[in-house]
C-alpha positions as CSV (number, residue, x, y, z in Angstrom):
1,X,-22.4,-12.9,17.4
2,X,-20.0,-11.5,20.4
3,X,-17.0,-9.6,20.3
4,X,-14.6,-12.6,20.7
5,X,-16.2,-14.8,17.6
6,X,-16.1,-11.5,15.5
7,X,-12.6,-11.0,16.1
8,X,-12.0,-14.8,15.4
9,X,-9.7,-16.0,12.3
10,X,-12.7,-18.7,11.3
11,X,-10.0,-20.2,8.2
12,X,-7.1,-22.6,8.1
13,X,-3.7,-21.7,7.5
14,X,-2.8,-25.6,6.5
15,X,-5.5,-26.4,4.9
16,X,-7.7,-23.2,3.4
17,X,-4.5,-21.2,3.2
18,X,-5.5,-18.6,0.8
19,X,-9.0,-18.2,2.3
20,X,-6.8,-17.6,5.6
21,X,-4.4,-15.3,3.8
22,X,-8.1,-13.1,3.2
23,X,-9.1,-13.4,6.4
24,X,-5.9,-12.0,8.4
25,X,-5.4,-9.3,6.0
26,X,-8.6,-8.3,6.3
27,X,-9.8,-8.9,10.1
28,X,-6.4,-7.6,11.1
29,X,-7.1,-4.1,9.9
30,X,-4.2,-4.4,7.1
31,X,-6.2,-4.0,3.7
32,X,-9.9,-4.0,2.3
33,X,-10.7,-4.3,-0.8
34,X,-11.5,-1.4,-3.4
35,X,-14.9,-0.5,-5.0
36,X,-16.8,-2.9,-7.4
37,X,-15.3,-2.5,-10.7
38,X,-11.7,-2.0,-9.4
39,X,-10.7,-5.6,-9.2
40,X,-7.4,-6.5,-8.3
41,X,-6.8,-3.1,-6.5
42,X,-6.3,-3.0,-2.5
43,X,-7.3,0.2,0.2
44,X,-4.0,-0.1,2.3
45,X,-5.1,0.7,5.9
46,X,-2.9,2.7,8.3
47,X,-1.6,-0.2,10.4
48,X,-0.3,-1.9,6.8
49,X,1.3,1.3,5.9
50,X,3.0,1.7,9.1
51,X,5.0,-1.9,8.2
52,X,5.3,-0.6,4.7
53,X,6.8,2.9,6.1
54,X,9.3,0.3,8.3
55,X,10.3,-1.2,5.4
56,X,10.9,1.9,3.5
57,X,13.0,3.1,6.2
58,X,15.2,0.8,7.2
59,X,16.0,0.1,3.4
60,X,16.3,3.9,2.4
61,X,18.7,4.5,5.9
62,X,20.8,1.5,4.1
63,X,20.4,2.9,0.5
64,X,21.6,6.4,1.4
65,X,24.6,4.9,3.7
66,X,25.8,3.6,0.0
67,X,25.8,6.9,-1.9
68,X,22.0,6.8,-3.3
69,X,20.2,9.8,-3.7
70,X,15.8,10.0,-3.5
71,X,14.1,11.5,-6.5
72,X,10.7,11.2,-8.2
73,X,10.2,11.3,-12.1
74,X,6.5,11.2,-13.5
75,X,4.0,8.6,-13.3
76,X,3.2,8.6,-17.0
77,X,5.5,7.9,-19.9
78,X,5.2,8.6,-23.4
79,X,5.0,5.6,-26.0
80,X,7.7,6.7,-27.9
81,X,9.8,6.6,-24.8
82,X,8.9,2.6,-24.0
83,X,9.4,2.1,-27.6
84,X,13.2,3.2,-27.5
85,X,14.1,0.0,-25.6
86,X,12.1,-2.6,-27.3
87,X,12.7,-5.3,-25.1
88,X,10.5,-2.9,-22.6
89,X,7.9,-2.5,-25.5
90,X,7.7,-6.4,-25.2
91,X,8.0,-7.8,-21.8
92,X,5.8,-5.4,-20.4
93,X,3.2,-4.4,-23.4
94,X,0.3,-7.2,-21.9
95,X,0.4,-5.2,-18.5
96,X,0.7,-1.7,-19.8
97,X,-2.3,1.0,-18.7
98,X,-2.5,3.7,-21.6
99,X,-3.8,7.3,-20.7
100,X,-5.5,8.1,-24.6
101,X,-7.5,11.2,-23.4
102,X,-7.4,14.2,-21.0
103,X,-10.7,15.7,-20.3
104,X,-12.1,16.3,-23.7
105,X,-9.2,16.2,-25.9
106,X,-7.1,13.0,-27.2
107,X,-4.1,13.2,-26.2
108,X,-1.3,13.7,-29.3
109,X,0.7,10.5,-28.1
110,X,-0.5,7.7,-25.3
111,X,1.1,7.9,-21.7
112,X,1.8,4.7,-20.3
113,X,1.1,4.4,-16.6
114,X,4.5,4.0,-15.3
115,X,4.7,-0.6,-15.3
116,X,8.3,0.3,-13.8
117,X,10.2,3.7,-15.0
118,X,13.8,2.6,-17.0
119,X,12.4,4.5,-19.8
120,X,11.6,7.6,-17.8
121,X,14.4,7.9,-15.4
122,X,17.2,6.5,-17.8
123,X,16.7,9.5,-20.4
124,X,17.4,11.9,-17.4
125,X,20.0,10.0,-16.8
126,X,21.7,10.6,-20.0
127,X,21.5,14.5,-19.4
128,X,23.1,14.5,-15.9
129,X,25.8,11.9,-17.1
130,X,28.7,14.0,-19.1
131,X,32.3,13.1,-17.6
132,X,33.6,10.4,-15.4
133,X,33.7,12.6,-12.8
134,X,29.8,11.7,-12.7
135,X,29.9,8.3,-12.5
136,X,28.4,7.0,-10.6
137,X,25.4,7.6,-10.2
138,X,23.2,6.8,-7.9
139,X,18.9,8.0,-7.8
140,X,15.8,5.9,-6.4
141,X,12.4,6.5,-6.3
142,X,9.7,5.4,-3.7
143,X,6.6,4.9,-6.2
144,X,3.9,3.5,-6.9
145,X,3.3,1.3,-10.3
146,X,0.4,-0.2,-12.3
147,X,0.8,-3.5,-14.1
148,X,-2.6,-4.5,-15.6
149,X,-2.0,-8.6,-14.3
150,X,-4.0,-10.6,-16.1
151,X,-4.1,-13.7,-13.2
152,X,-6.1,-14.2,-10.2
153,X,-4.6,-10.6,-7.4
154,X,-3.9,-11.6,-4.1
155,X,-3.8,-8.3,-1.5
156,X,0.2,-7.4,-1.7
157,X,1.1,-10.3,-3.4
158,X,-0.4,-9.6,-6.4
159,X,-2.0,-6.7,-7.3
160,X,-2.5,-3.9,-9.9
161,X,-1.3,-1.3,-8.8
162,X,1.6,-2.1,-5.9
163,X,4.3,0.2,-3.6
164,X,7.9,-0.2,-4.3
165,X,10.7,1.4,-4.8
166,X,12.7,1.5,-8.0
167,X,16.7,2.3,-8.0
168,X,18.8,3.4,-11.4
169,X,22.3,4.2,-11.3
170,X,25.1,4.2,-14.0
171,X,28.6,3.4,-13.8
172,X,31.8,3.6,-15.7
173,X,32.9,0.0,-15.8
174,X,31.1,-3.4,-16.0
175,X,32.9,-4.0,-12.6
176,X,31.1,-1.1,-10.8
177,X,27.8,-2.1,-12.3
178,X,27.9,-5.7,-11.0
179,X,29.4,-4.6,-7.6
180,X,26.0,-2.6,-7.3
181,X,23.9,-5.3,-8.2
182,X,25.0,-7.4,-5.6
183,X,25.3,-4.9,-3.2
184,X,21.5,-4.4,-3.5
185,X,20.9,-7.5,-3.7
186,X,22.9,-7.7,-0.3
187,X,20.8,-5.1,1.5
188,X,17.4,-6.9,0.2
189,X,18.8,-10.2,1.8
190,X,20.0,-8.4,4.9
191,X,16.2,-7.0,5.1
192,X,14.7,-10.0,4.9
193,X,16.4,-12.0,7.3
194,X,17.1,-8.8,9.9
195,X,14.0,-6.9,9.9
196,X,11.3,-9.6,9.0
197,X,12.8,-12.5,10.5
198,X,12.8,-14.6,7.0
199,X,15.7,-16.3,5.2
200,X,15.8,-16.5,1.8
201,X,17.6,-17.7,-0.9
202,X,19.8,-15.8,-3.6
203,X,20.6,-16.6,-7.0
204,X,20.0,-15.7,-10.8
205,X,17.2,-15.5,-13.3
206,X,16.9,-18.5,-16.0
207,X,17.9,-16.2,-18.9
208,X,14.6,-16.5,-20.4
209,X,12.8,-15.4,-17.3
210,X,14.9,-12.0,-16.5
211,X,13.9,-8.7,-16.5
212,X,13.1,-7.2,-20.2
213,X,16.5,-5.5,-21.8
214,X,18.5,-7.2,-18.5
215,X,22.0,-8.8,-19.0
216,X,21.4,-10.2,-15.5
217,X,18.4,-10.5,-12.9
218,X,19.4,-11.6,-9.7
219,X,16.9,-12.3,-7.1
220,X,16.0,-13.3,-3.4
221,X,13.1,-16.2,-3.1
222,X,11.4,-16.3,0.3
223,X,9.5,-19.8,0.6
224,X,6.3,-19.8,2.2
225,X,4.6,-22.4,4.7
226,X,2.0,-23.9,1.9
227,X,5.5,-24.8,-0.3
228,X,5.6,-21.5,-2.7
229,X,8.2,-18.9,-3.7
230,X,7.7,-15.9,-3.5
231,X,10.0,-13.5,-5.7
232,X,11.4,-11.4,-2.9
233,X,13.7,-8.5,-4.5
234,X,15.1,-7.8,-7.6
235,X,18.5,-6.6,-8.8
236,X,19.4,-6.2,-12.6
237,X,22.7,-5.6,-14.0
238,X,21.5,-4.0,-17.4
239,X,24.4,-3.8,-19.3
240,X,24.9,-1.0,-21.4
241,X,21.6,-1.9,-23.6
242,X,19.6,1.0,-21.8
243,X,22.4,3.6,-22.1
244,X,22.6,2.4,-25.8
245,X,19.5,3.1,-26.2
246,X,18.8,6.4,-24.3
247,X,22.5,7.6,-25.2
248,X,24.3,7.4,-21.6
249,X,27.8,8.0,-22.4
250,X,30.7,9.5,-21.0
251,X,34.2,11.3,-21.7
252,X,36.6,9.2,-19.7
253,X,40.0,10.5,-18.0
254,X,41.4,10.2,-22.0
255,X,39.0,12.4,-23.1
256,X,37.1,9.5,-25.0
257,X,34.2,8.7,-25.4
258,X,32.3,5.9,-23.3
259,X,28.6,3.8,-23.2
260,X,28.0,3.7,-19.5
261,X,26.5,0.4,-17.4
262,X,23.3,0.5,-15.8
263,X,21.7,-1.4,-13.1
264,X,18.1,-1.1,-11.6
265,X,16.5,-2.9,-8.3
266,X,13.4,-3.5,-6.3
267,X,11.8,-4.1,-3.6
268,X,7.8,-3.9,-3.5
269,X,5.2,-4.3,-0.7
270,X,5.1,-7.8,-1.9
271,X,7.6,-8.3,1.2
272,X,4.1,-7.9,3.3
273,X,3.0,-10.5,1.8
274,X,5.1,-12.8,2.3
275,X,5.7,-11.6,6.0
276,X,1.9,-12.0,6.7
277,X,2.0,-15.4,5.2
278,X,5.1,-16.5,6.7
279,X,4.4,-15.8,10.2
280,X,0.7,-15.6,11.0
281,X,-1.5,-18.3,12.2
282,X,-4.8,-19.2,13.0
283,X,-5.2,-16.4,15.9
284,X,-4.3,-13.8,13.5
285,X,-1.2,-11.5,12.3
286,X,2.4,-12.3,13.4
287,X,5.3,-10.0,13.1
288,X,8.8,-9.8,14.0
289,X,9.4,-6.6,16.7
290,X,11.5,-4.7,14.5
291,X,8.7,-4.1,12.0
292,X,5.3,-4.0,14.6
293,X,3.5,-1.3,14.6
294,X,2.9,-2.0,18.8
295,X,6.1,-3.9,19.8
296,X,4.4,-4.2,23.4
297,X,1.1,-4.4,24.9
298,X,0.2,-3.7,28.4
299,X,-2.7,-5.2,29.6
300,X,-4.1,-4.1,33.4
301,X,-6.5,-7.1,35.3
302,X,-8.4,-5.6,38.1
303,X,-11.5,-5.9,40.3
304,X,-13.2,-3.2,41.9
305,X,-11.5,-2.8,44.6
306,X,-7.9,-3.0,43.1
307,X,-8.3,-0.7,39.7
308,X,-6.3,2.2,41.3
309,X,-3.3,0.5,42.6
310,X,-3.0,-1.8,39.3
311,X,-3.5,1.1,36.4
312,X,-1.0,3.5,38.2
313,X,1.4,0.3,38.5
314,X,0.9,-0.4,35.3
315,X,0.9,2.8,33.8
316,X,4.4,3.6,35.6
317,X,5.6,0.5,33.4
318,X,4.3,1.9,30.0
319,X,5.6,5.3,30.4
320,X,9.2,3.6,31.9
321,X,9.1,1.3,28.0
322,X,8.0,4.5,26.0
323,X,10.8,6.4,27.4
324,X,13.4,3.3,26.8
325,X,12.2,4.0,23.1
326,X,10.3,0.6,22.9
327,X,6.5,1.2,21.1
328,X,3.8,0.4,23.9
329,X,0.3,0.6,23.9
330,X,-1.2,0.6,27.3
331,X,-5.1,-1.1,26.9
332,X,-6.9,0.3,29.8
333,X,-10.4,0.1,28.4
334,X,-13.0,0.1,30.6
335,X,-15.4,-1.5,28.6
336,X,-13.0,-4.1,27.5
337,X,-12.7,-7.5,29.2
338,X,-8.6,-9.1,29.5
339,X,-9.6,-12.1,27.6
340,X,-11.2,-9.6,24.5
341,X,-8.2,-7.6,24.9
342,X,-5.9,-10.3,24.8
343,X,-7.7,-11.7,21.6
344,X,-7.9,-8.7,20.0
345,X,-4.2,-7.7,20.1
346,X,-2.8,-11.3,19.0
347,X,-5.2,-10.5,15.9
348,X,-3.3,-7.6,15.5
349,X,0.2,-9.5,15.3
350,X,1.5,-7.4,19.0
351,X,4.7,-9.8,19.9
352,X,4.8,-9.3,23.7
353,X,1.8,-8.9,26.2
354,X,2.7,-7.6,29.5
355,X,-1.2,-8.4,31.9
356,X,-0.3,-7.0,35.3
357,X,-3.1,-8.0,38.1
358,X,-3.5,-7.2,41.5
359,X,-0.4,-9.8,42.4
360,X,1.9,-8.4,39.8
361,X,1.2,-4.9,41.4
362,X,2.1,-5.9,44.7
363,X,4.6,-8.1,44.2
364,X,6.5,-5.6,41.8
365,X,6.1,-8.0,39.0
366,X,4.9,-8.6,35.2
367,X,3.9,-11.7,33.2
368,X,5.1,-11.5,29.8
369,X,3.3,-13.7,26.9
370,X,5.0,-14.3,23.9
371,X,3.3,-13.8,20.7
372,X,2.7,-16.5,18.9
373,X,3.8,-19.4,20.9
374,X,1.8,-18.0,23.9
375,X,4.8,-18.5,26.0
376,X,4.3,-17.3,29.6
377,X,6.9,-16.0,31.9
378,X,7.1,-13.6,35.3
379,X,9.7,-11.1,35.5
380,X,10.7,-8.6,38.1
381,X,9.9,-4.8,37.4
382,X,13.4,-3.8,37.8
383,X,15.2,-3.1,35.1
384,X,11.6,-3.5,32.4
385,X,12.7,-2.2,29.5
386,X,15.9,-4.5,29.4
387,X,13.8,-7.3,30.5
388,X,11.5,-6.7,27.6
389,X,14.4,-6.0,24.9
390,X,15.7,-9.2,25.7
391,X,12.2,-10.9,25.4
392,X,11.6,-9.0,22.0
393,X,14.8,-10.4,20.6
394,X,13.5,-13.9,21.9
395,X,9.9,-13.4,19.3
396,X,12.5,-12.4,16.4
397,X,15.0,-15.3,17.2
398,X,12.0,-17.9,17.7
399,X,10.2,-16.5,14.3
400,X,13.7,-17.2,12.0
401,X,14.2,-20.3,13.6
402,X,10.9,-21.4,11.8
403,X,11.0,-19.9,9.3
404,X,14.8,-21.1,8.8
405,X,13.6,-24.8,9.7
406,X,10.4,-24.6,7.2
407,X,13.4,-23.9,4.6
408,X,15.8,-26.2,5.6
409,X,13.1,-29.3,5.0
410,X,11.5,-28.1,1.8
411,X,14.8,-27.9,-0.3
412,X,15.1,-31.4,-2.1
413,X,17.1,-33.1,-5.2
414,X,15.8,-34.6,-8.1
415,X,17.6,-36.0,-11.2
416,X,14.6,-36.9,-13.4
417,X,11.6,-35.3,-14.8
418,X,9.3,-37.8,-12.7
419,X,10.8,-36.7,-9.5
420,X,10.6,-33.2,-10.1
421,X,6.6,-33.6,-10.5
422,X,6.9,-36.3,-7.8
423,X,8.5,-34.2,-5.6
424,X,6.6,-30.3,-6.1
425,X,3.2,-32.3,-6.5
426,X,3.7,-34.3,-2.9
427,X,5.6,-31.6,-0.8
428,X,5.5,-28.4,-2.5
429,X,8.8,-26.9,-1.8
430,X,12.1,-26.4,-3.7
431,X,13.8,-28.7,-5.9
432,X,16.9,-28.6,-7.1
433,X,17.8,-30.7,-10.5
434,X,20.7,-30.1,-13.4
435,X,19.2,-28.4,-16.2
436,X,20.4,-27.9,-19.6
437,X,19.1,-24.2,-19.9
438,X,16.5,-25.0,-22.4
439,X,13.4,-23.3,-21.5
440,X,11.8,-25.9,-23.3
441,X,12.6,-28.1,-20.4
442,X,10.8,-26.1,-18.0
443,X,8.1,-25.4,-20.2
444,X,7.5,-29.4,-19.9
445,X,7.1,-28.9,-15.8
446,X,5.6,-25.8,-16.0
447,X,3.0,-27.0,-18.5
448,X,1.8,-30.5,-16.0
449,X,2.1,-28.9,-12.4
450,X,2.0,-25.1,-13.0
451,X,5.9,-25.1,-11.1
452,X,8.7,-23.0,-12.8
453,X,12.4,-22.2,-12.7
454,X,12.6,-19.3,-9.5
455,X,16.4,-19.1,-9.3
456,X,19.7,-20.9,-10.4
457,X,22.5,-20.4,-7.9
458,X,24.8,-17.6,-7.9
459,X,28.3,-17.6,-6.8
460,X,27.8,-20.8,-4.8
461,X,30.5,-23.2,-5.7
462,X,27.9,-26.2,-3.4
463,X,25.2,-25.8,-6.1
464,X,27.1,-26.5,-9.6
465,X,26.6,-29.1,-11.6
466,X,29.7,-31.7,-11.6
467,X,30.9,-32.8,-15.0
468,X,29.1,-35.5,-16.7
469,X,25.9,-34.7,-15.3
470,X,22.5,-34.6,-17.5
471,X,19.7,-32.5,-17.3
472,X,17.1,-34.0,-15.3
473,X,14.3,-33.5,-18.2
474,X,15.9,-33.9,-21.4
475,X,19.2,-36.2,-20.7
476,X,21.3,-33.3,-22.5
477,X,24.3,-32.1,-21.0
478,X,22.9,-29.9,-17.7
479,X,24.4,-26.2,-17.6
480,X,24.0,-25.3,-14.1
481,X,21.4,-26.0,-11.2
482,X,18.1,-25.1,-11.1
483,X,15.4,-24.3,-8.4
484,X,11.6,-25.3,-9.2
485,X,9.0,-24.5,-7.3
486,X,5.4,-22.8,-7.6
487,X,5.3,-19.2,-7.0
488,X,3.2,-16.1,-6.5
């Protein structure tokens, strides 16, 4: 087999799309798979954890801007602990890995591994939390966490154990609690559609579908080319059930005593997932500049006779981008051929190629390709680095634009239970329909197409039900608007 067919994507987006999925991760140097026995666990490879290191920078930069402070709190936590907030205990008990023994000895009480960390963090909470004067308060944690998933992993999608990070604060009033929630909820949005070039959707958990011991789960749904959601981010107003239960209260300016509100929020590396899948395509990864690893390639073409004059010229050019602050790798493998080169670096998801040959040398010139369209372009070498910004921010504006579009034609309406089905079975997608707020109801689509409720709007006075509708299922009075779709 040669180099090229080796570094080929051999599957289908459109039509073997979770075979692809495999394929990029994998070919693209982003993930392998862990040893025999470990199923549903991932080996992240560097270039992965370089976009998950993005990620985690551009949020924390936004998360400390807003008063939040970085902290770590153990990865196990005692039964006892989970069993203080009950509605933990149950939403999460199916997924739950217990530590019984240490070495020889059995350990007095079982250690959860941390499923997410309310009833770790919360109780620490509790002891830093005294006046008002504290409040609020504001800690996150960049983390790891295991839940033991019982359905089929994909690599960041799905897994066992996944990255994330997990933010707690408390607050005085119901006011300030909510106002946090939705800031988060905010920053996740503006991360989406900034730094990975995706839009998404925001709304509300169903009630029956929020997070365990939540008053409210809000939630930003990313929708991806073969018609799924994909649960973005998470932020939960908690209420005050968590301080009730771990004691969080407060002496307010009075002197009396208060129960604090508590929110918590998320993002995991599930956001790669969705990325990968979003923007890839049969050549290999696609990513938006702001996140790649390698925002520019330069790629030298010479003969014999010209290899001097071309790698100095095009040397001059990396150096000139490296010290504009753009990432640039600068491919001048010998033992390389261009057209392996430029194969192998589309693989890899690099949105510009620069390929400078004898002509571009001395003509003071570059032709830049843009990944993925393969759009070709000459540009002089004056002023480079602003001539490549401005292409760069071409790639991100071309990848939200189809993205936006793939959105914009796969939300749909439906007012009865046979278009729902209809609708999801035919063209995947989001539907909107008035629902009553019985989970019964979506129990009856989830049951015949595997699609469920991913959102119901929030705060958007175009998405309400008008008086006198009915719920598209059950002909009951509908409550509000929901979104079906299938999800990850």
């Amino acid at each position: 087999m040669s180099d090229d067919q080796e570094l080929g994507i051999t599957e289908s987006k459109e039509y073997n799309t979770g075979e692809w999925y495999a394929e990029v991760v994998q070919k693209a140097g982003l993930a392998n798979y862990a040893p025999e026995g470990m199923s549903g666990f991932i080996v992240t490879r560097p270039r992965a954890y370089e976009l998950w290191e993005r990620v985690q920078a551009h949020l924390d930069g936004l998360f400390k801007e807003t008063g939040v402070q970085n902290a770590y709190f153990p990865l196990f936590i005692p039964e006892s602990y989970l069993e203080r907030e009950k509605d933990i205990v149950e939403g999460f008990d199916p997924e739950v890995a217990w530590v019984e023994r240490a070495g020889n000895q059995e350990l007095e009480e079982r250690l959860a591994v941390r499923p997410t960390s309310e009833s770790i963090i919360t109780p620490y909470i509790s002891q830093w939390v005294r006046s008002h004067r504290d409040l609020p308060l504001r800690v996150n944690q960049w983390a790891s966490v295991v839940r033991w998933e019982a359905t089929e992993t994909k690599p960041f999608f799905r897994t066992k154990e996944f990255l994330w990070q997990e933010g707690h604060t408390a607050h005085a009033t119901r006011e300030d609690a909510w106002a946090e929630t939705t800031r988060r909820l905010d920053q996740y949005e503006a991360t989406y559609e900034d730094l990975l070039a995706m839009p998404v959707l925001r709304g509300a958990k169903p009630e029956h579908d929020k997070f365990p011991g939540a008053d409210t789960t809000t939630t930003v749904e990313a929708l991806m080319p073969d018609g799924k959601s994909v649960q973005g981010a998470t932020s939960h107003y908690l209420g005050t059930s968590f301080a009730e239960a771990f004691d969080i209260t407060y002496t307010d300016e009075d002197e009396e005593t208060q129960m604090a509100h508590t929110t918590s929020w998320g993002l995991s590396w599930r956001a790669l997932g969705a990325l990968i899948m979003t923007h890839s395509d049969d050549q290999g990864l696609v990513v938006p500049p702001a996140i790649a690893p390698e925002q520019v390639v330069v790629v030298p073409i010479w003969q014999a006779d010209t290899k001097d004059e071309v790698l100095e010229y095009s040397a001059d050019i990396a150096d000139d981008l490296e010290e504009a602050g753009i990432r640039v790798e600068f491919d001048d493998r010998d033992e390389r051929n261009p057209g392996f080169k430029f194969n192998e670096w589309e693989l890899k998801g690099v949105p510009l190629r620069i390929e400078i040959g004898p002509n571009e040398a001395e003509e003071g010139s570059v032709t830049l390709v843009h990944r993925p369209d393969g759009e070709s372009t000459e540009a002089d070498r004056n002023d480079i680095a602003d001539t490549v910004q401005s292409n760069l921010d071409e790639i991100y504006a071309k990848l939200y634009a189809a993205a936006e579009e793939n959105l914009a034609e796969n939300v749909r309406e439906a007012d009865s239970r046979a278009e729902i089905l209809g609708t999801i079975g035919q063209h995947g997608g989001y539907v909107k329909a008035p629902w009553c707020g019985d989970e019964a109801c979506e129990g009856e689509i989830k049951d015949q197409i595997a699609a469920e409720i991913v959102m119901v709007p929030l705060d958007d006075p175009d998405a309400e039900i008008h008086d006198g509708e009915a719920c598209a299922i059950c002909d009951d009075a509908a409550a509000e608007t929901a979104y079906f779709a299938k999800s990850y």
